[in-house]
C-alpha positions in Angstrom: -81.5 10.0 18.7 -83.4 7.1 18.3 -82.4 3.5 18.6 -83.3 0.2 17.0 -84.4 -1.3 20.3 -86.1 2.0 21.3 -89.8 1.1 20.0 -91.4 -2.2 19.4 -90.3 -3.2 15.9 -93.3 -4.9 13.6 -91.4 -7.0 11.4 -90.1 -9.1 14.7 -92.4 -12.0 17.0 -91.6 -12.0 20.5 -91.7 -15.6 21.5 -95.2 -15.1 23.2 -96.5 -14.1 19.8 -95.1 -17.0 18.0 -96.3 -19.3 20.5 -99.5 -18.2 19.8 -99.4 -17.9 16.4 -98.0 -22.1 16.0 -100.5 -23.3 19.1 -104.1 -23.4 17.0 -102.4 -24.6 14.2 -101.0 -27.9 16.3 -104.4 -28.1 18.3 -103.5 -27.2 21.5 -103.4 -24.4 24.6 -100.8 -21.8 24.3 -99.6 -23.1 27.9 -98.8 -26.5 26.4 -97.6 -25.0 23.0 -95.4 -22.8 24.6 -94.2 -26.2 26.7 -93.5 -27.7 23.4 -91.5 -24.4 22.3 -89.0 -24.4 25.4 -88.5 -28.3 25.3 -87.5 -27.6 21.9 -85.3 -24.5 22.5 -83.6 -25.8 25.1 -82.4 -29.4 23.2 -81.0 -27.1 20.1 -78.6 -24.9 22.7 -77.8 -28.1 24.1 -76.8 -29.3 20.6 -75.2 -26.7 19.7 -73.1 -26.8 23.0 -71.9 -30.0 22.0 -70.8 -28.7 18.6 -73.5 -30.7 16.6 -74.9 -29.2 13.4 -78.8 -29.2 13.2 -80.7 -29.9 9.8 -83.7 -28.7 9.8 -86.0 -29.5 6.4 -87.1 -26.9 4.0 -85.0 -24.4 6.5 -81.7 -25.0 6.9 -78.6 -25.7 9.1 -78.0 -24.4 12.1 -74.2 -25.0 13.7 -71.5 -22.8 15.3 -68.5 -21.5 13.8 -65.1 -20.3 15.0 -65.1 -16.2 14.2 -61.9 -15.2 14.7 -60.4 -12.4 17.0 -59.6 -8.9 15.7 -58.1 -5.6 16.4 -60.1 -2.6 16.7 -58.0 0.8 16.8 -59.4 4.3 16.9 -62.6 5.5 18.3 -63.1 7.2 22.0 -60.9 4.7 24.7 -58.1 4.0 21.6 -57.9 0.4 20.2 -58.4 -2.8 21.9 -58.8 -6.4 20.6 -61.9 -8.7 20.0 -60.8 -12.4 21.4 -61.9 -15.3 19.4 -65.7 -16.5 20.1 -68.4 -19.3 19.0 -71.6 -17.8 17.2 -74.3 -19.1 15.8 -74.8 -19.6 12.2 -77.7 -20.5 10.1 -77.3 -21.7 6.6 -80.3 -21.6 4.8 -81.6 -24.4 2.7 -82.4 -23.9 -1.2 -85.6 -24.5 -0.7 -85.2 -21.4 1.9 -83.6 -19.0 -0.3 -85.9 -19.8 -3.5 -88.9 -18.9 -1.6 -87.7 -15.8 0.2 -86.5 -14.9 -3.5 -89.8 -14.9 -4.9 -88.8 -18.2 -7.4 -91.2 -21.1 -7.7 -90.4 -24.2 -6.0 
């Protein structure tokens, strides 16, 4: 049986990919572009750490939310609880959803 993670999918950048896909575009090396990327991957775990929302234009926000603990029952060892966690959540803009929708806007 085959899984999802089993081959390289083609729909999905790895972040090598989309380093070099942004660094022409911004005029530089994909050594500094990639420099770039990490300064600004690192600052938006940071914020979200902290519990601050992030608004990005024309994209969407980006914030954590509280997803509640459940129980699980059945299946091979029985049942067993899910505690309470922080995920990531990314609501995206209007702007966002008209586009990937096909609608002019």
């Amino acid at each position: 049986m085959r899984r999802y993670y089993d081959c390289v999918r083609k729909d999905t950048l790895s972040q090598d990919q989309f380093v070099r896909r942004i660094a022409p575009k911004i005029g530089c090396t994909n050594e500094q572009a990639n420099q770039v990327w990490r300064i600004i991957r690192d600052e938006i775990k940071l914020c979200l750490l902290e519990g601050l929302k992030i608004k990005i234009k024309e994209v969407g926000t980006l914030e954590t939310r509280w997803r509640k603990g459940r129980s699980i029952s059945g299946g091979i060892c029985g049942g067993h609880s899910v505690p309470d966690m922080r995920v990531v959540h990314l609501k995206p803009s209007a702007k966002l959803n008209k586009l990937l929708n096909g609608k002019d806007v």
